[in-house]
LOLOLO-767599 format. One record per atom (N, C-alpha, C, O): x, y, z. Coordinates in steps of 0.05 Angstrom, whole numbers, plus 5000, padded with zeros to 4 digits. Example, Ala and Ser with C-alpha at 12.3 -4.5 7.8 and 13.67 -1.06 7.14 Angstrom:
<pts>
526448865156 524649105156 526449345156 528549345169 525749555142 527349795143 525850015157 526850235161 
</pts>
This chain:
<pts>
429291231050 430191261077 432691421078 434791341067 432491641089 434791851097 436591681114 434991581129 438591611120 441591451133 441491691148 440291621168 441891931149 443492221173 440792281184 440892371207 438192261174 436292271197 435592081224 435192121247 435791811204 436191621216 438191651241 437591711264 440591591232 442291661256 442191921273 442991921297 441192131262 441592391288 438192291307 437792351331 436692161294 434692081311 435491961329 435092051352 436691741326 437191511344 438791671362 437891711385 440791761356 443791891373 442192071394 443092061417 439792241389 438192421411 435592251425 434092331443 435392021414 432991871425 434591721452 433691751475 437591511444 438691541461 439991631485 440591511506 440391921474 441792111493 439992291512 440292391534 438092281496 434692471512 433892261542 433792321566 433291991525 431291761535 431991571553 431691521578 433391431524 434291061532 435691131555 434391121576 438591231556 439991231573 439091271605 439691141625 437791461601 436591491636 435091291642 434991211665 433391161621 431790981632 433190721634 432290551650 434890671622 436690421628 438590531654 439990341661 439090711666 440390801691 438290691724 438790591746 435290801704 433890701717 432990411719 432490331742 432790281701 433089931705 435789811709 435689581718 437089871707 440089751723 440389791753 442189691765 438689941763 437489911793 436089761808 436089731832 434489651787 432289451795 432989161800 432389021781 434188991824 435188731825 433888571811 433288391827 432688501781 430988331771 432088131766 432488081742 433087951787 434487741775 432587461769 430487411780 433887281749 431787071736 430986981758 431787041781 428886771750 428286601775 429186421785 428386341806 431586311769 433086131769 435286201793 436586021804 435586471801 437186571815 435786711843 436986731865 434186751841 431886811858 428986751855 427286851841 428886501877 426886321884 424186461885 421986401876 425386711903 422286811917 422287111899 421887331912 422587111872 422487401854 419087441862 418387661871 417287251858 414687441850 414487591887 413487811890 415487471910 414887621931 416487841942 416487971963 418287851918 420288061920 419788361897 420688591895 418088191885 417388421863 418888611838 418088761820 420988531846 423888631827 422588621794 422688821781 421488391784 420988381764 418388481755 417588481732 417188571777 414488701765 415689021763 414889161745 417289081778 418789341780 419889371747 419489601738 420889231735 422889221719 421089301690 421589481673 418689101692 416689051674 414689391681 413889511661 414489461699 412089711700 414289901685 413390041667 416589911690 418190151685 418590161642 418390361627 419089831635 419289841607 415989841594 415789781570 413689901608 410389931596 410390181606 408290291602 412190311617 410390591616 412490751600 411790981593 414690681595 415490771564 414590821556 413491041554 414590481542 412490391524 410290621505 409890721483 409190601532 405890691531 405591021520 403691131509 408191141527 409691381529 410291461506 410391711504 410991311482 411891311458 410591371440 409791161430 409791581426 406991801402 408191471375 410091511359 406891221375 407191111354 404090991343 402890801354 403391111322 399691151323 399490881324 401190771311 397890711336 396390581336 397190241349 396190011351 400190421358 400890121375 399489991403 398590151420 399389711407 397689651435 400089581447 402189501436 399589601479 401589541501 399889351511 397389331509 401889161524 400388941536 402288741556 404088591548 401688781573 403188511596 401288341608 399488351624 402688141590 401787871592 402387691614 404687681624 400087531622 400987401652 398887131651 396487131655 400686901645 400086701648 399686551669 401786531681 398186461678 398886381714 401486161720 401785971706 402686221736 404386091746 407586161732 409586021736 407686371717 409686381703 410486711700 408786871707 412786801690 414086961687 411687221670 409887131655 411987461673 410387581649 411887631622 414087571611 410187751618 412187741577 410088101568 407788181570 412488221558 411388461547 410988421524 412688351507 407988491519 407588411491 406588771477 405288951486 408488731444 407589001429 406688971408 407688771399 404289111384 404189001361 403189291360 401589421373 405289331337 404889631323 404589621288 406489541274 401989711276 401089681258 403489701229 405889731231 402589681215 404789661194 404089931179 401689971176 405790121169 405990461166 406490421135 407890261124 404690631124 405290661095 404390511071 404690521047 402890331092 401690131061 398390031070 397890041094 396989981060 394189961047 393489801078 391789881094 394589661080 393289461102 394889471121 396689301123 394689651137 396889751161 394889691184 395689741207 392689601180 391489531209 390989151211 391188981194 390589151234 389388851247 387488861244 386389071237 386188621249 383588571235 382288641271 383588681291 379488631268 377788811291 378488691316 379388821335 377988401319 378288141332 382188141349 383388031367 382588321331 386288261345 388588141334 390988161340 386887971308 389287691295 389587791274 387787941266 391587761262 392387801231 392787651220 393187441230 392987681191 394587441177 396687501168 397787311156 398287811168 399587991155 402787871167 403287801190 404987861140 406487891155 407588051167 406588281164 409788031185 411388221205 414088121211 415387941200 414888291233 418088291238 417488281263 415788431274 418888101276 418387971304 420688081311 422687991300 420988321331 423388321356 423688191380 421688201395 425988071389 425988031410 427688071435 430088031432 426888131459 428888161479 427888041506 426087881507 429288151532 429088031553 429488201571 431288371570 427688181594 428788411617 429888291640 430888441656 429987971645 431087881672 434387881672 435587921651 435887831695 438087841697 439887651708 438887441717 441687661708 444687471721 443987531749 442087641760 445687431756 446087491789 448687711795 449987791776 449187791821 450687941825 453987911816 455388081805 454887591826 457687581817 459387751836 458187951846 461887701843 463687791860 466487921833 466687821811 467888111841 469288191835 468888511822 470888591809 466588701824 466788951819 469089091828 470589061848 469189271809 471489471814 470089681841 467689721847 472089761852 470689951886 468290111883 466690171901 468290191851 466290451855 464490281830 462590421821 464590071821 462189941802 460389791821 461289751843 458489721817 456589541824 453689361808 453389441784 452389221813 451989031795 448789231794 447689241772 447789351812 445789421817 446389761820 444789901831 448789881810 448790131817 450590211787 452790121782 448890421766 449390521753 450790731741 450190971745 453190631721 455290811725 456390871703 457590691690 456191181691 457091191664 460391291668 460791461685 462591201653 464291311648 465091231618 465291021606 465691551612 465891561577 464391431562 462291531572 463291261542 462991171530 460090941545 457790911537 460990881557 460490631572 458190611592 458090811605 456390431599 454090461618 454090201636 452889991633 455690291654 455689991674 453089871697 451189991708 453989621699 451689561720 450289371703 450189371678 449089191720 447888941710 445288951697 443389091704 445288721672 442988831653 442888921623 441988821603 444489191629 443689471607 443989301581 442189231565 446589271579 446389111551 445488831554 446088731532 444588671566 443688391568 441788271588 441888071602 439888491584 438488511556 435788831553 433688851539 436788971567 434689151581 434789291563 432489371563 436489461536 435989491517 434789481499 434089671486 434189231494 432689101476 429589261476 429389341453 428589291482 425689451476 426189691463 425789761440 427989861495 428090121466 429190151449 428490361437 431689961435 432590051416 430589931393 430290051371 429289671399 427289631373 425189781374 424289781351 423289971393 421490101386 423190411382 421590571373 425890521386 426290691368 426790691341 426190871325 428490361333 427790411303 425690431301 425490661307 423390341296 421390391286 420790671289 420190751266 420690851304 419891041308 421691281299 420991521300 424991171290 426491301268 424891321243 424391521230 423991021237 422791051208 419291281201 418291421183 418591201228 416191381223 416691621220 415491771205 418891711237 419292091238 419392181205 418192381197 421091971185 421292081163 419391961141 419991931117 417391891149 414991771137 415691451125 413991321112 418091351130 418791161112 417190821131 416990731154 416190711101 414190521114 415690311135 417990351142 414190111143 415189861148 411789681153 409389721156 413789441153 411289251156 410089191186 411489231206 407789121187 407089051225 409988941233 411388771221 410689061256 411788991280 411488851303 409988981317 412188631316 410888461339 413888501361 416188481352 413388551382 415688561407 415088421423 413388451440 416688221419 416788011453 419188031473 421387941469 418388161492 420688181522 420387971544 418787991562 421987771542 420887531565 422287651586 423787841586 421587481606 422987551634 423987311651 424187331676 424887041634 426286811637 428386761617 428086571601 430086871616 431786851594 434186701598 435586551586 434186821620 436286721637 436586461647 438686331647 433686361660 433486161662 432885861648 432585631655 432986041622 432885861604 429685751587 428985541577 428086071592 426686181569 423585921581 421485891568 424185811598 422385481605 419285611606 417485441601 418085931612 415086061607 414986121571 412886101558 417386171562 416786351533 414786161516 412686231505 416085881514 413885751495 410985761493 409785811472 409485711521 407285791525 406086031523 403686101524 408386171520 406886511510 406286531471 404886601453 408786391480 409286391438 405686161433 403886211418 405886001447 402985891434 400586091434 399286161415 400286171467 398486341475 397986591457 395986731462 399386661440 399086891430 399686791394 400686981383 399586681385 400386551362 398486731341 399486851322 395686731348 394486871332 394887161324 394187281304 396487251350 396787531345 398987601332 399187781315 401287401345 403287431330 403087441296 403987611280 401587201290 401387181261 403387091244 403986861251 404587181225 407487031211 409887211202 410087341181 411787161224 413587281217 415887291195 416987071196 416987431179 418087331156 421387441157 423187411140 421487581181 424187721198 423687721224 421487811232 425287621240 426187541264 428687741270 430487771254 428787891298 431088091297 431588051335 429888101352 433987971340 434687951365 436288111378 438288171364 436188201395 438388411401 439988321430 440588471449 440588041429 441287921454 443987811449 444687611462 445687921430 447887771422 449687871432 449488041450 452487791419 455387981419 456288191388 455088251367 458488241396 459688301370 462988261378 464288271399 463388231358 467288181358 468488461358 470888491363 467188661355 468889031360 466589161363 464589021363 466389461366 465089561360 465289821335 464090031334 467489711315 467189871294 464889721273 464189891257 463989531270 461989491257 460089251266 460389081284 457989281247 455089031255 456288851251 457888831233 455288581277 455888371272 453588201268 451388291273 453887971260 450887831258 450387591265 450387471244 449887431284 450687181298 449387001276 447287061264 450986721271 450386541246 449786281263 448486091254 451086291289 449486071304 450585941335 452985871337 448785931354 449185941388 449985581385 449385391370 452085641412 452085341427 449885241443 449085391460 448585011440 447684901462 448484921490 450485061494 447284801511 448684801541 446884481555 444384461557 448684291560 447484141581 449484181605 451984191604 447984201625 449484141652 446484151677 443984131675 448884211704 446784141715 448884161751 451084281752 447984061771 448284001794 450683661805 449483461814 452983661804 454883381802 455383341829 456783501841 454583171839 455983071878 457182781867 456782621849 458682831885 460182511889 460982531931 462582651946 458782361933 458682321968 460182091973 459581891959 462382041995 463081872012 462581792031 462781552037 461482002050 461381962070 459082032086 457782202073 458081982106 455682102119 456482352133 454582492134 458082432142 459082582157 462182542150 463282342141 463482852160 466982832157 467882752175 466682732196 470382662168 472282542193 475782732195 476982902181 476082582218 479282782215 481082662192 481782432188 481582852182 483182762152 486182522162 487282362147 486682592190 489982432185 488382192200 489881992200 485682152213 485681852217 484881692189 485381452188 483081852162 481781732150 483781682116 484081492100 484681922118 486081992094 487881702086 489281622104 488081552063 488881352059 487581052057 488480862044 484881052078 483380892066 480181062064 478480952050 479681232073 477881302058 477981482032 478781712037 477381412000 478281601985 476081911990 474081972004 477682041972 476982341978 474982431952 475382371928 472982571963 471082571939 471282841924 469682921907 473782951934 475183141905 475682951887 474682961865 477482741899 479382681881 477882451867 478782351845 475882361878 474282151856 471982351841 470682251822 471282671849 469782771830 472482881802 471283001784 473882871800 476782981788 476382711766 475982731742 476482491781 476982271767 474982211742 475482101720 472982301752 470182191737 469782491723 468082471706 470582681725 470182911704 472782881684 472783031664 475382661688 476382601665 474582441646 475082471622 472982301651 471582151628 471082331611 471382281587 470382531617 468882701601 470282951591 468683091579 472583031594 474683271583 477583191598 478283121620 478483241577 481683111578 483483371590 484583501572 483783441614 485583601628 487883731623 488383951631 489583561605 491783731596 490683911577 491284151581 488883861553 488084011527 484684211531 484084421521 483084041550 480484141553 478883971535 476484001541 479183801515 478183701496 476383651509 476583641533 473383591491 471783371512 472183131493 472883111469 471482961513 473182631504 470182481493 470582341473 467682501502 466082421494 465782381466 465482621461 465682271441 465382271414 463082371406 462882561390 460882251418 458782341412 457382691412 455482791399 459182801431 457583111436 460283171412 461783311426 461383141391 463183271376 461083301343 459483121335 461483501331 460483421311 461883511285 463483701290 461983451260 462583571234 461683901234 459383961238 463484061230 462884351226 462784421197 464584391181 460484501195 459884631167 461684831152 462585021164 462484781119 464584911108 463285181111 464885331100 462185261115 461385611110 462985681141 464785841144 462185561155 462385561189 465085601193 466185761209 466385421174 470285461178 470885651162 473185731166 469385791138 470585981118 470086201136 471986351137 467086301155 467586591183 469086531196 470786701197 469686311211 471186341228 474186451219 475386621232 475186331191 477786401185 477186711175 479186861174 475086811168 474587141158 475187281188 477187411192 473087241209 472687321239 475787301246 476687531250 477787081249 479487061262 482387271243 484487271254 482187421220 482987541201 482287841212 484188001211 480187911221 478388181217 480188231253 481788411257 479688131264 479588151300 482488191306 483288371319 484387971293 487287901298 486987741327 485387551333 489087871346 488987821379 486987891386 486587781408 483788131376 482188091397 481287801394 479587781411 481487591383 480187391390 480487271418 478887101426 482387371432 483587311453 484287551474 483687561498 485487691461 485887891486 484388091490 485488291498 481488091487 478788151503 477588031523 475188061528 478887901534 478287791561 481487751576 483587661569 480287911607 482087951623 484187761638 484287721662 486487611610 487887451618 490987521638 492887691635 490587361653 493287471675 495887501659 495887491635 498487531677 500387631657 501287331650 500587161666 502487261631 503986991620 501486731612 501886501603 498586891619 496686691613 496686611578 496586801563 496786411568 495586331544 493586161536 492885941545 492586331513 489386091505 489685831505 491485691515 487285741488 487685441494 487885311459 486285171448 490485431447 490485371422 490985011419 492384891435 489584881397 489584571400 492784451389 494584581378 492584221394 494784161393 495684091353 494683971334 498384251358 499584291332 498884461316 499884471294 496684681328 495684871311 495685221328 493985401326 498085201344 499385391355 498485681344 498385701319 498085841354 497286091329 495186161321 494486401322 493385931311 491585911297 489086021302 487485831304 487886261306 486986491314 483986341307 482186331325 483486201278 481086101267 480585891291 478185881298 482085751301 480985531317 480385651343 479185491357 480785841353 479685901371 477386081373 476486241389 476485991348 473986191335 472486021341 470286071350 473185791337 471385451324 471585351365 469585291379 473585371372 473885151406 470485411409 468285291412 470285711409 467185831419 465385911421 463986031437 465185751383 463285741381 461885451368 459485441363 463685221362 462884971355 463384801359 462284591351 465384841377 465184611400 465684531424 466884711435 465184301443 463784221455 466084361488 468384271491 465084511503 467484631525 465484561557 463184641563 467384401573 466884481601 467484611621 469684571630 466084781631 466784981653 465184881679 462984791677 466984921710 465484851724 465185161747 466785281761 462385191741 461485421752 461085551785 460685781794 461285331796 460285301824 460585111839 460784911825 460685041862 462284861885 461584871913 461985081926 460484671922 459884631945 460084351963 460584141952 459884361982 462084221996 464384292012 465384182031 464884501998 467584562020 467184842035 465685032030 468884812054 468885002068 470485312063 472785312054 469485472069 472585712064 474485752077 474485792101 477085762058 479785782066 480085782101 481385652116 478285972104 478686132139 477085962162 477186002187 475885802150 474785542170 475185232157 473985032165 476785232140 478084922131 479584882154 481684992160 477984642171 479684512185 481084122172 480684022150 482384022192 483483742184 480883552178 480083372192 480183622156 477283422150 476983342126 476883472105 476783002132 475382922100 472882932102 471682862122 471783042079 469283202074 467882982065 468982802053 465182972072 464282762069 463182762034 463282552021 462283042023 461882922000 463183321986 464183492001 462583341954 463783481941 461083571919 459683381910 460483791912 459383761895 460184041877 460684241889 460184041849 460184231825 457984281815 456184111821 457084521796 455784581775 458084651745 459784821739 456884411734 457284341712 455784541681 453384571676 457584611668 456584771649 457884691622 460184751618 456484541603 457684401582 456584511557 454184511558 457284581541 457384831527 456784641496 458884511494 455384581477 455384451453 455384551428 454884791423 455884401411 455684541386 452984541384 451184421397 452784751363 450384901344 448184591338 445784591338 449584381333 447984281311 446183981324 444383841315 448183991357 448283731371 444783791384 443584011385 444083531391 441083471401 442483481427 444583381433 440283701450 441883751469 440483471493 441683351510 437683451485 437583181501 439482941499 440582871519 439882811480 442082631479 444682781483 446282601481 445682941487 448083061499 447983111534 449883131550 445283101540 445283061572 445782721577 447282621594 443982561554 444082371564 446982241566 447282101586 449082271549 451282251549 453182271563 455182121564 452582491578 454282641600 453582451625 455282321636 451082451632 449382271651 451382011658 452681971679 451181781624 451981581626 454781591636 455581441655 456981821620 460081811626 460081891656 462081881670 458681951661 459382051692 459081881716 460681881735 456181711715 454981581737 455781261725 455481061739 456481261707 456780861713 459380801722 461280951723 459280511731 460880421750 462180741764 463680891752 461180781789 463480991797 465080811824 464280631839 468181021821 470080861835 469380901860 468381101870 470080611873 470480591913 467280541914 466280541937 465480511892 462180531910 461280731914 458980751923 462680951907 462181131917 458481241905 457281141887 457581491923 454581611911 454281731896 455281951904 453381771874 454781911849 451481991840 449881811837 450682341836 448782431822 449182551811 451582621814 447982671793 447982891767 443482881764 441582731758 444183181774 441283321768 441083531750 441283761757 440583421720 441383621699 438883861704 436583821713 440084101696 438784251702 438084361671 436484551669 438884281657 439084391627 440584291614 442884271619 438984171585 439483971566 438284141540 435984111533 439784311527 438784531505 439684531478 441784661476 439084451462 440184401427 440684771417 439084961420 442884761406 442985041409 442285061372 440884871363 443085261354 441285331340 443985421309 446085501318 443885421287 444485451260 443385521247 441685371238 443785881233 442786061223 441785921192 443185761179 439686001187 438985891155 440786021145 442086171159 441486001119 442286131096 440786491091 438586561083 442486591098 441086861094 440386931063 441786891043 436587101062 436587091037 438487351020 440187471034 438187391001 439687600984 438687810992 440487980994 435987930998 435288181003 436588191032 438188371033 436488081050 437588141082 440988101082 442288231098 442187931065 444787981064 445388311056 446288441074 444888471025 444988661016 442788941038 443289181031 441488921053 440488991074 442788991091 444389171087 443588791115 444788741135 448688951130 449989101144 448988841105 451288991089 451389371088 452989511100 449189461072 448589731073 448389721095 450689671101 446889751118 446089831143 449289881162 449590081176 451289691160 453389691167 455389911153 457190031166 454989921129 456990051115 455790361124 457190521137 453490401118 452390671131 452490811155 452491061157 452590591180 452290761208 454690681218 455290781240 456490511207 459490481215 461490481197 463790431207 461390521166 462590571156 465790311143 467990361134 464590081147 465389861156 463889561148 462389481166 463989401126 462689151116 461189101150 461589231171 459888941145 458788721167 459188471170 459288351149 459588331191 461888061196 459487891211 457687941227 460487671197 458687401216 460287271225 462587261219 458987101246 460687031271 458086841296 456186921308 459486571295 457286411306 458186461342 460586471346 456786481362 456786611388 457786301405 457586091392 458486301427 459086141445 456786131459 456285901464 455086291469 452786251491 450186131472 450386041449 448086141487 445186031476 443986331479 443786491498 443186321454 438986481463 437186271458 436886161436 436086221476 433586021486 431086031461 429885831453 430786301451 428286301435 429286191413 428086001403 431186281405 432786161370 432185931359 431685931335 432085661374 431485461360 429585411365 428785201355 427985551382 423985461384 422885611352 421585501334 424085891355 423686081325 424385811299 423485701278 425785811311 426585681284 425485321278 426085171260 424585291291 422585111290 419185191279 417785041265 418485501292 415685441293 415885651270 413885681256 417485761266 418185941231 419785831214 422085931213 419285621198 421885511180 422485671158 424385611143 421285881155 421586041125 422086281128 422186451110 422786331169 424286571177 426686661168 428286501159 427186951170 430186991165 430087171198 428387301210 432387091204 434387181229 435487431226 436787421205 435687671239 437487761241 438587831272 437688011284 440587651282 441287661314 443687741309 445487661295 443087991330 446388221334 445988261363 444188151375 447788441377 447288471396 449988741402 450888851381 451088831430 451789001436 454889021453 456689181456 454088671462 456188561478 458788421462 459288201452 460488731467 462688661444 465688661477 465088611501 467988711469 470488641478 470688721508 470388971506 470888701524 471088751552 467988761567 467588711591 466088821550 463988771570 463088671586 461688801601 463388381590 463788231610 461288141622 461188111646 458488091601 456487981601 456187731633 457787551641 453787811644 454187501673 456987551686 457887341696 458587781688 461087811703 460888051722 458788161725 462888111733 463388381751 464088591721 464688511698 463888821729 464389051717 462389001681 463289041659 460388931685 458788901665 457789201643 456489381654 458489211615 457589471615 456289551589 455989331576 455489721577 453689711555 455389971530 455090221533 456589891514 458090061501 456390321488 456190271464 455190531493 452490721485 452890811453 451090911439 455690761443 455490881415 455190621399 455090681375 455090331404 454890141397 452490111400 451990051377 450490101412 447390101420 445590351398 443190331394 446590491391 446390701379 445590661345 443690701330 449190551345 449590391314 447590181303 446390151281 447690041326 445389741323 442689791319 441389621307 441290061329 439190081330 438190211304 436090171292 440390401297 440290541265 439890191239 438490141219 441590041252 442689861223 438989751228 437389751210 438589651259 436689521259 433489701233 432589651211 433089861252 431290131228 431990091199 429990071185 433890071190 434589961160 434089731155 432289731138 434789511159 433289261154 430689211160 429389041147 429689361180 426489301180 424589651159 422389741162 426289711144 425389841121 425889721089 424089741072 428689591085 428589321067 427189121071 427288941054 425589071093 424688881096 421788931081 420488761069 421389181086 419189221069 418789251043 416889181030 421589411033 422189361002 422289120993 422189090969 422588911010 423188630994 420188550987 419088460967 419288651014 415988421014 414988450991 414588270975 414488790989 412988940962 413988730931 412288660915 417188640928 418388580911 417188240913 417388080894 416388190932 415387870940 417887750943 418087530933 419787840956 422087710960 421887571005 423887461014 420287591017 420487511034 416887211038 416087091058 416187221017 414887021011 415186751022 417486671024 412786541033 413486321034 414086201069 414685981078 413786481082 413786481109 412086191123 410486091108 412286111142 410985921156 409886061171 410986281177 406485951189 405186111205 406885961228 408885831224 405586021258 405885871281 404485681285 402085671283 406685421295 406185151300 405485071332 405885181354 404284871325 402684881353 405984591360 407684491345 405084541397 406684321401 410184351407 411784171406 410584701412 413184711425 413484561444 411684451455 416684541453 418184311460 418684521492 420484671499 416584451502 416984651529 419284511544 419784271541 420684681562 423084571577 425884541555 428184481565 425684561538 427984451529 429484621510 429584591486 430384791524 431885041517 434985211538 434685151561 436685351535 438385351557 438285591563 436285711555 440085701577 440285931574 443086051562 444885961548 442386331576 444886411558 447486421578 449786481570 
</pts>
């Protein structure tokens, strides 16, 4: 494999292709369903889906099938399987199923929601390149993801260099926390066949001077929190004093569960032992980055992190507070009124969305259940106290990478960026990761992604770095060409097929 063909391919496949057509899907409101109720009568996502199949379909790669899949009652899923190039048994059997292995990509085409705070001339739905950069909601998370895995591949074909079958899965619930993908992953199991590399392109990176490689996602339980007093409000100066206030008893009852001055969460149980490899990246990551560990996100002036107590400085632990352990954020609020119509009223009730963030390793059902118990027993004054979890998700811990994909993942980095390659466990969830890694135990991972320092993934001013998308897609083309050198060597051996009996529902998002 030529490295300078490789890359001047990618760099004009990009600059020809991807780009306009990701100008063109960052137009498309495809937001999850989770965010919009009525998507299938709005059509956004069939919009989103026709635009990435006629690519697709568009693409001179001999002998690949296109296919959108539609389960009833659920999201569709773009399905690709492009034969394996250069070796003896490069076709499927007549019937459709294989037994061959392959390299499973994956991505996602649904989206966040709009979010408040664009800059005057950005928008969430209106596409905007300046320098470098491709703004607007999506591009990098996750609308990328197809073309840059069907241009590697199609880097490697230009220069005849083999690879093994290819399988592409693009869901369109990702967001919502992936709740159709399992049933596709069954539904299609035979075709899929056994994958022996797994390649995600839904991650971050800590810069964009080199590949990063995610070693392992947080879980997420949370959900919907009220604490009701009252049937109706009353005037605050007749009530205030003996009726309590269901801020200040929802305040009360979210100390059970994170300690206010520090953020800690207080629960014991959602805490867990962090693996020595886990503390030796973090202290490499928090070495390589310096202050970006921190000052890549738009902190006000005199703001400071949330370094733990007695360990001031300590750049590594704030590697570890996001990616291993346990953080609450509260996302959303209702109940109250705005500033400009708050009148003298105790409010009869208060409610949050709750977003509890877990380590890699924690069972995310018993981490809802947890949260559940600290929250709703005995609550003070009598008061009405619910929690409607909306998501209870065990998040996921990279195997041990083998020696051919370490020495793979390494070259590929050193080649298109000039620069080792760094691991680094992510703060968010990908939903598929620990179903993969359930129904493939003898998979290897490789999850990278594009969303590096200011991008601002699920935020205002969201954007897609284009020479970083570029890089990723070259390194990606290189590992799924070692991947084939290994097989030949019998070094990716030992693969597991697909298991029946996924754990539908129980996955988060990102």
């Amino acid at each position: 494999m030529d490295a300078r063909k490789i890359d001047r391919f990618v760099a004009e496949k990009w600059d020809d292709d991807i780009v306009p057509q990701l100008v063109d899907y960052i137009r498309i409101p495809n937001k999850s369903p989770m965010f919009d109720a009525d998507w299938v009568a709005h059509g956004y996502m069939d919009d989103a889906v026709a635009l990435m199949e006629r690519w697709a379909r568009a693409q001179a790669i001999p002998g690949m099938t296109v296919e959108v899949v539609r389960l009833e009652s659920r999201t569709p899923l773009i399905f690709l399987d492009i034969p394996a190039s250069g070796t003896p048994d490069a076709s499927a059997s007549a019937d459709g199923t294989s037994g061959e292995d392959c390299v499973l990509l994956y991505g996602h085409l649904d989206k966040q929601p709009e979010m408040t705070g664009w800059d005057a001339d950005l928008g969430p739905w209106k596409p905007v390149i300046k320098g470098d950069r491709l703004y607007g909601r999506g591009g990098a998370d996750d609308g990328y993801a197809i073309f840059g895995s069907l241009s590697a591949i199609m880097a490697l074909q230009a220069q005849g260099a083999p690879h093994a079958r290819c399988v592409i899965l693009i869901e369109a619930c990702e967001e919502s926390g992936s709740y159709d993908l399992p049933a596709y992953v069954d539904h299609l199991a035979d075709r899929i066949g056994k994958p022996s590399l797994v390649v995600c392109l839904d991650s971050g990176c800590g810069n964009y001077e080199q590949l990063w490689c995610t070693t392992s996602l947080r879980g997420l339980a949370g959900g919907n929190f009220t604490v009701k007093v009252l049937e109706e409000g009353v005037h605050s100066g007749d009530a205030s004093g003996i009726v309590p206030s269901s801020f200040r008893l929802l305040r009360q009852l979210l100390s059970r569960v994170e300690d206010e001055k520090s953020g800690r969460i207080l629960i014991e149980g959602l805490q867990v032992d962090i693996p020595a490899d886990r503390l030796t990246q973090a202290k490499q990551v928090a070495d390589v980055l310096g202050t970006g560990v921190y000052d890549k996100f738009p902190f006000l002036p005199g703001m400071t992190p949330m370094f733990n107590a007695g360990m001031a400085g300590d750049r590594a632990e704030l590697v570890l507070n996001r990616t291993w352990r346990p953080a609450l954020s509260v996302t959303g609020v209702d109940g109250m009124p705005p500033l400009s119509s708050a009148g003298n009223v105790l409010r009869p009730y208060t409610s949050v969305k709750l977003s509890l963030r877990l380590p890699p390793t924690l069972d995310g059902k018993r981490a809802g259940e947890l949260l559940k118990d600290a929250l709703l027993r005995d609550p003070p004054n009598g008061a009405q106290v619910t929690l409607e979890l909306e998501k209870a998700s065990t998040g996921w811990n990279a195997p041990a990478l083998a020696p051919w994909l370490e020495r793979a993942i390494d070259a590929a980095s050193q080649e298109f960026f000039g620069r080792p390659a760094m691991y680094m466990g992510e703060g968010g969830t990908i939903p598929f990761m620990g179903m993969l890694g359930e129904k493939f135990p003898g998979a290897q991972f490789m999850i990278t992604g594009v969303l590096g320092p200011h991008s601002n993934a699920h935020g205002p001013n969201e954007f897609l770095h284009i020479p970083m998308g570029k890089k990723v897609t070259a390194c990606v083309a290189r590992v799924i060409a070692e991947h084939h050198a290994a097989s030949l060597r019998g070094e990716t051996s030992g693969v597991a097929a697909v298991a029946g009996g996924s754990r539908h529902g129980d996955h988060g998002c990102c």
